[in-house]
C-alpha positions, -999 to +999 in steps of 0.1 A: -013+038+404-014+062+373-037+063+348-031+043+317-023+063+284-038+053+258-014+057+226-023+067+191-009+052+166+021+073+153+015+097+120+049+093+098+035+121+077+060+148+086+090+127+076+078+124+042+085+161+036+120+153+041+122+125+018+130+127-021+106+113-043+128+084-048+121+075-011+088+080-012+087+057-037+100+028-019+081+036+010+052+037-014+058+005-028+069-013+003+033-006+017+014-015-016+034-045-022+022-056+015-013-048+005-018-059-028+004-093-025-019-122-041-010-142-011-034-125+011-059-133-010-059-166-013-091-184-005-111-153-023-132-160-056-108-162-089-121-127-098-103-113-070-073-134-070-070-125-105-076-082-098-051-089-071-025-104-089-029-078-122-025-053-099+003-064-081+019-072-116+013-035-123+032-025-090+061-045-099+062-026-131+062+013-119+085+001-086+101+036-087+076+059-101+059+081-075+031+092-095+025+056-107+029+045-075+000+075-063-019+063-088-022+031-080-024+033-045-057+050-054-069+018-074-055-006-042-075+013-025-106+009-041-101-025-047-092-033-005-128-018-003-147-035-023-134-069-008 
């Protein structure tokens, strides 16, 4: 038989150009609010549950604001990899 392709997982990228920053920003938010929900850290030490739920307080807050939004997803970032 053929040979197996292997897929790559798809890059969305391009569709953001043709999204306004007010779509962005619930794509944006959707994602962060997925990473940054206090439920997945449950079982961590209270530091972390604690930076988890700040931050998560903090998306709730800027739910609409791109540059918020970047920002934050900066500090989600950092956070997710220091875990």
């Amino acid at each position: 038989m053929g040979e197996m392709i292997k897929s790559e997982a798809p890059d969305f990228a391009h569709l953001f150009g043709n999204l306004s920053n007010r779509d962005k920003a619930a794509v944006l938010y959707k994602e962060l609010s997925v990473l940054l929900h206090p439920d997945r850290f449950i079982g961590s030490d209270e530091k972390t549950v604690e930076q988890a739920e700040a931050l998560f307080k903090e998306l709730s807050n800027c739910r609409t604001d791109i540059n918020k939004l970047l920002t934050l997803k900066d500090k989600a970032e950092q956070f997710i990899s220091e875990q």
